[in-house]
N, C-alpha and C positions, 0 to 999 in steps of 0.2 A: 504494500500500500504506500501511497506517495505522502506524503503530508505536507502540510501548504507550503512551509520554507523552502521547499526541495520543488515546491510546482513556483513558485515566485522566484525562486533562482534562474529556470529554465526558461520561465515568461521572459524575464530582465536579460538573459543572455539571446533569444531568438529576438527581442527588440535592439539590442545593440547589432547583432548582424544584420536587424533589416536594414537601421541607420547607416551601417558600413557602405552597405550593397549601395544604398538609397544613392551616398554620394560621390559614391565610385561611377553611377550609374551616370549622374548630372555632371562630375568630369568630363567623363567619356564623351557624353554629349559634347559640352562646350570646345573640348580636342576637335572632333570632328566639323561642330561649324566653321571654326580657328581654319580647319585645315580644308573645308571646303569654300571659304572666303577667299585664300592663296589660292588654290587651283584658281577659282574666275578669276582674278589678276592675271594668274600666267598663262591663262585661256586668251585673257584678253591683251597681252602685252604680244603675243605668239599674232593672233589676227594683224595686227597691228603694223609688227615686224613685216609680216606678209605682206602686207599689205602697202608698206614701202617700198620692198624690194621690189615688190609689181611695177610700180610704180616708176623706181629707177631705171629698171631694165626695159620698160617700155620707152623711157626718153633714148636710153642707150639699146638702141636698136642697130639690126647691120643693115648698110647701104652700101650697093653696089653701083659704081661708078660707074657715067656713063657712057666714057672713053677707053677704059679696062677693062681687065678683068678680077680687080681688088676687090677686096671686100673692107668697109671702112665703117665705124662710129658714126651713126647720123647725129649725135649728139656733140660727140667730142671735135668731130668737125666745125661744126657750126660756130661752137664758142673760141674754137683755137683757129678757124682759119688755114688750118694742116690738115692730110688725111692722116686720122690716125685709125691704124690696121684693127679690125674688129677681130676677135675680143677685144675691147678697150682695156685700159687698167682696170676701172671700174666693174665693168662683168665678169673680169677673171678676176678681184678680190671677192664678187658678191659670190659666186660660182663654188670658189673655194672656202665659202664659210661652210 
């Protein structure tokens, strides 16, 4: 037979492990928003990135001349006034990120 000290022991020890659980659970939680708040940054920094290099590599496009048979930067031309040979600097640094 149990007698009550030994059942209020048992009560007071399955309440402190619910408390445990409780805010280990609410942690856990909080980690996980923490950590799904980062991801959409790095979701949205990653678009982003993308979304420049589209960008650049569309300015720095290849143009072939139309007295050769070169292939040249329609971009890096424009501003330098030289043909300069496609890949430019530019899309062979973007290329090799």
């Amino acid at each position: 037979m149990v007698d009550n000290e030994d059942l209020q022991r048992r009560i007071e020890t399955l309440e402190a492990v619910c408390e445990s659980n409780k805010r280990a659970y609410v942690g856990a939680v909080k980690d996980l928003m923490t950590m799904d708040e980062k991801l959409k940054k790095l979701q949205d920094q990653n678009r982003r990135g993308r979304r420049a290099i589209a960008e650049i590599k569309a300015l720095h496009h290849e143009y072939r001349g139309p007295f050769d048979e070169g292939r040249y930067c329609a971009h890096c031309n424009q501003i330098s006034g030289t043909w300069i040979p496609y890949p430019c600097p530019t899309v062979q640094a973007l290329e090799g990120m």
